[in-house]
N, C-alpha and C positions, 0 to 999 in steps of 0.2 A: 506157353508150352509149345516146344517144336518138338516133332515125331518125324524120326527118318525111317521113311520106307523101300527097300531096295528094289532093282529091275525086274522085270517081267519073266527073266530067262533063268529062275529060280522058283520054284515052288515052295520052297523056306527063306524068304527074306532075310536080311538080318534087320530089326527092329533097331534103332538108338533114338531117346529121346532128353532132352536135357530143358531146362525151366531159365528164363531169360526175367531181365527187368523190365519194366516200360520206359526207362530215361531212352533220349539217344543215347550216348553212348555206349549204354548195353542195348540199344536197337544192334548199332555198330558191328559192338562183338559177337550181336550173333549170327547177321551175316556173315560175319568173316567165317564162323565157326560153320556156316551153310556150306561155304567155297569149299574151304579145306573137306571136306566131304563129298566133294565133287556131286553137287546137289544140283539139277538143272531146272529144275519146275518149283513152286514154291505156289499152293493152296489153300485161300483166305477165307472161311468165312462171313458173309454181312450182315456183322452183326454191329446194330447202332452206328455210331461214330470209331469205335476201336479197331477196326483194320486200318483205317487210312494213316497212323504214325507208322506201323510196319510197312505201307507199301510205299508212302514217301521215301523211306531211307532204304528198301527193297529196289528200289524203281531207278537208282545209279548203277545199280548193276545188271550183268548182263542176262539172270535169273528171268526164265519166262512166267510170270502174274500171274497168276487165275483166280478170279474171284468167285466162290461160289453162293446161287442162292441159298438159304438155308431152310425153304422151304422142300428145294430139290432135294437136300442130301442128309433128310430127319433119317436116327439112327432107330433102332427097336426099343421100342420105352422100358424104361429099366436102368437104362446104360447110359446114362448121364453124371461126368464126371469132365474135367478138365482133360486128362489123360486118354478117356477113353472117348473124348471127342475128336480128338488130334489123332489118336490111331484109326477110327473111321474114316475120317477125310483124307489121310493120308493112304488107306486100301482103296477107296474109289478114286481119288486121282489116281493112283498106280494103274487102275485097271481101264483109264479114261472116261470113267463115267459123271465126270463133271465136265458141266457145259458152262462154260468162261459168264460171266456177265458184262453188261455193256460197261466200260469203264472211260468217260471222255476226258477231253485234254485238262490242263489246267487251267486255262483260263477260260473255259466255260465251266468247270467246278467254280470255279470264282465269282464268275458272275451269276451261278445256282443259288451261293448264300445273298448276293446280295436280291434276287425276286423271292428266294425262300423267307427272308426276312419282310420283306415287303409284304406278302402275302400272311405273316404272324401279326405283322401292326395290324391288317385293316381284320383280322378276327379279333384283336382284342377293344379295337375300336367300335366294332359290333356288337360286342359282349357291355360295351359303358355305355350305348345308345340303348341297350335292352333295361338295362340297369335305368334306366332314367325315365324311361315309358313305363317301366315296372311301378316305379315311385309314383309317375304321376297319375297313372290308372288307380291302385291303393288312394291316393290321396280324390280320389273322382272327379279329375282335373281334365278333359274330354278335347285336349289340345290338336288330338291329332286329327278328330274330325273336323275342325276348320284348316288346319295347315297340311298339306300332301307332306312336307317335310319341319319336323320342330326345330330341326336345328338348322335351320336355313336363318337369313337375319334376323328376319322379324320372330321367327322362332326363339333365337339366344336371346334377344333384345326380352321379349316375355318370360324367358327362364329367369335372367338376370335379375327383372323382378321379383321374380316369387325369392329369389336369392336373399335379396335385399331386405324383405321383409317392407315394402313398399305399397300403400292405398292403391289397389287397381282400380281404378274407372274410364269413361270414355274417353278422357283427355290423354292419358297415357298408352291407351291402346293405340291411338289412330297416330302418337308420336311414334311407336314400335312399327306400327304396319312399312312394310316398303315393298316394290314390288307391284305383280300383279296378284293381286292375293280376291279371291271372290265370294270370300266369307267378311259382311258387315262388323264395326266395332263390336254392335249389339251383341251378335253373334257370338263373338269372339267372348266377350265379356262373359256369356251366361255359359258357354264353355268350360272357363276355368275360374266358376264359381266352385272351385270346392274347398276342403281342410288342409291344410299342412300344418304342421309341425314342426319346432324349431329344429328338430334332430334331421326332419325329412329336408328342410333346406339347406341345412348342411349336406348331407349327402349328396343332394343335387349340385352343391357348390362344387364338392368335389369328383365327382363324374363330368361337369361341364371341361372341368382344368385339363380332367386326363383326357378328354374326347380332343381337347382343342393341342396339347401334348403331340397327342396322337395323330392329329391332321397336321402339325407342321413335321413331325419327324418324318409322314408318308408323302411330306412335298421336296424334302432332302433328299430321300432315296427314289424318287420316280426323277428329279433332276441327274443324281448320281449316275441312275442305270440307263437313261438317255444318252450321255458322255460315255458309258462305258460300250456304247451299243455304237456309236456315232465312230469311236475309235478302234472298235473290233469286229463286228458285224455288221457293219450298213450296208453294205450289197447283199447282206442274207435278210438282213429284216427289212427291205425295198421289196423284196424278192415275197416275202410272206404278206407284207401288206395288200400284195393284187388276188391274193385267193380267196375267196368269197367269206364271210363271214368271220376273219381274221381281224380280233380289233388290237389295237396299240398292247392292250397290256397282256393278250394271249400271245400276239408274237414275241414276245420278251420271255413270255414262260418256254412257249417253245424251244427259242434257242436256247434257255439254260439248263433245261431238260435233254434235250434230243441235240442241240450242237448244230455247228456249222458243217459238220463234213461225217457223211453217213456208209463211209466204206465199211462199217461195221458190221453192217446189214446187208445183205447180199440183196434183195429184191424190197420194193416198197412194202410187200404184202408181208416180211419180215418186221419192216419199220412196224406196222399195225399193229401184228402180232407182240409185237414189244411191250408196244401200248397200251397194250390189253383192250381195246375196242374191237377184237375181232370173238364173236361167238365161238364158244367152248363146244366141244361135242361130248352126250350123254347117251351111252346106246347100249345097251344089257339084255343078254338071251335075243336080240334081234330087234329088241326094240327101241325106238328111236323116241326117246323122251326131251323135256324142253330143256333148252341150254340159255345162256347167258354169257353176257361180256365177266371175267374173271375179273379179281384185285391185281391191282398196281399198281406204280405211281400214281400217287392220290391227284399231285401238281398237273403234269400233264393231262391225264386222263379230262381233270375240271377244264381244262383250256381248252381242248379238243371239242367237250360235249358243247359248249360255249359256245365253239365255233358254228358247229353243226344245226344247235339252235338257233344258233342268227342267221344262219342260208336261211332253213326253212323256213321261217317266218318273212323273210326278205321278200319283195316282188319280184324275185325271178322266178317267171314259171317252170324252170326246170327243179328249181328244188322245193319251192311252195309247194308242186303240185304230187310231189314224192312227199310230204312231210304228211297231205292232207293223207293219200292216199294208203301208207304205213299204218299212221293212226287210228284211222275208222278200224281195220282190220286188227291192230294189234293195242299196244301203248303208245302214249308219246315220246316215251322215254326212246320206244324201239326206233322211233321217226327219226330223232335225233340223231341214235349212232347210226342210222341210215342216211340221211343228210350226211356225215360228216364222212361217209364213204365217198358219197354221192360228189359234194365239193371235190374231188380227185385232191387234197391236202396230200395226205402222201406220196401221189402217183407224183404231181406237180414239185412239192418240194424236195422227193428224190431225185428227181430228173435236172432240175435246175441246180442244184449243190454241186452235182455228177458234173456238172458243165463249167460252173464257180470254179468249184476244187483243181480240174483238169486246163484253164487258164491260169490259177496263179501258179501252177509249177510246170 
């Protein structure tokens, strides 16, 4: 649905609105049908995935973009319709009260799906690991108290087993062991004295498959996104590597979130604010009540606190000794997004893009 709103220097609009398809081709026509209307601004909703076919075929023209949040621009409840969605968004932009969202190039939208995808394996890789510790706890199989990890070799090598439907005893435990493993065969044996069932070893057969599925498709894409990173970002992800508590796979998130080049942002403390790692303020009839970091970007935000918790815990006394000192007084949590201030991450990687950016042109 497109709603035409007319200029400022009318107090009666003239309203036209007309109903398109989702092919291109009727993307096509109904830009053309924008121009012919001498339309200069054009305002998207973010909703899901369904703006981005309009702004791709929007985005040849010379039509200025605005993506709005839709948390910013909820209409009065009641009035929700196709129609009278598009005539709301269309009176707040008219009247400029939509604020643009951040919108990056495309080839860090590209390289977004590929860490966003990354980032779906190793949850559903975690959801088949639970699935397996679930079965063998039910079955009172006490595998994990000898092994820090069961699916380490000697871990698969004993699942394999109970797979198999195979005599456990010493001889094949101390075949399995590898490693340095500090739980004796004996141990180990009276551990996974328990029941199963031949439905339960199926099932474990097949959580092992998808787990291992699952570890070689996240060793294709951690290859993939190194190539794509080696060929389009390595002097920003060199760049992110030297800042404290930045590891390999949070710099990745980074740049697929936040980009190589942050003119978007007027100052670092904007960059934050994006982020949503900067405290919200709550203050009514004068009083100043507790506030909190707000929702957003789920991806970034996890990379960032990541970061933050790995300063603080680090041996550098400038932020161990900020992490300890937060804490006692507040939460850890609060320590955290205080470390990952405290790392200058933003200050450092707006300041060095600013210098990036202004050498390659």
């Amino acid at each position: 649905m497109l709603y035409l709103a007319g200029p400022l220097d009318t107090n009666k609009p003239k309203a036209i609105q007309k109903s398109f398809k989702t092919t291109t081709n009727a993307l096509k026509d109904a830009l053309g049908w924008l121009l012919e209307n001498n339309v200069s601004h054009v305002f998207f909703e973010s909703t899901g995935q369904y703006w981005i076919p309009l702004f791709n075929i929007f985005s040849d023209s010379e039509l200025e973009l605005v993506l709005a949040n839709p948390q910013h621009i909820k209409n009065l409840p009641g009035r929700k319709t196709d129609v009278k969605d598009a005539e709301w968004i269309a009176q707040l932009g008219r009247c400029g009260l939509i604020a643009p969202s951040y919108i990056p190039d495309s080839e860090v939208m590209q390289f977004r799906l590929l860490t966003r995808r990354l980032h779906s394996y190793k949850q559903r890789q975690t959801q088949v690991k639970n699935e397996i510790h679930n079965l063998l706890q039910r079955a009172n199989i006490k595998l994990t108290s000898c092994l820090s990890d069961i699916f380490s070799k000697t871990g698969q090598k004993l699942l394999n087993l109970f797979i198999n439907g195979e005599i456990i005893n010493i001889d094949n435990i101390t075949t399995c062991m590898h490693g340095r493993i500090k739980a004796t065969s004996k141990e180990i044996l009276e551990a996974i004295n328990g029941k199963l069932s031949y439905e339960d070893r199926f099932l474990i057969e097949q959580s092992l498959s998808e787990y291992n599925m699952y570890q070689k498709l996240i060793g294709e894409l951690n290859q993939k996104i190194k190539e794509y990173i080696g060929f389009h970002f390595k002097e920003e992800y060199e760049l992110l590597m030297t800042i404290p508590g930045v590891s390999e796979g949070c710099a990745s998130i980074i740049l697929a979130e936040i980009g190589p080049n942050v003119d978007a942002f007027q100052t670092d403390g904007h960059l934050a604010s994006w982020a949503r790692l900067c405290p919200g303020s709550y203050e009514s009839a004068g009083i100043k009540k507790s506030s909190h970091i707000t929702q957003g970007n789920k991806y970034i935000k996890h990379a960032l606190t990541m970061s933050g918790g790995i300063a603080g815990r680090s041996k550098d006394i400038a932020f161990s000794s900020l992490y300890k000192r937060v804490s006692r007084r507040g939460s850890k949590m609060n320590a955290v997004i205080a470390c990952t201030h405290k790392s200058e991450l933003f200050t450092r990687y707006f300041q060095h893009i600013k210098l990036i950016t202004k050498k390659k042109h």
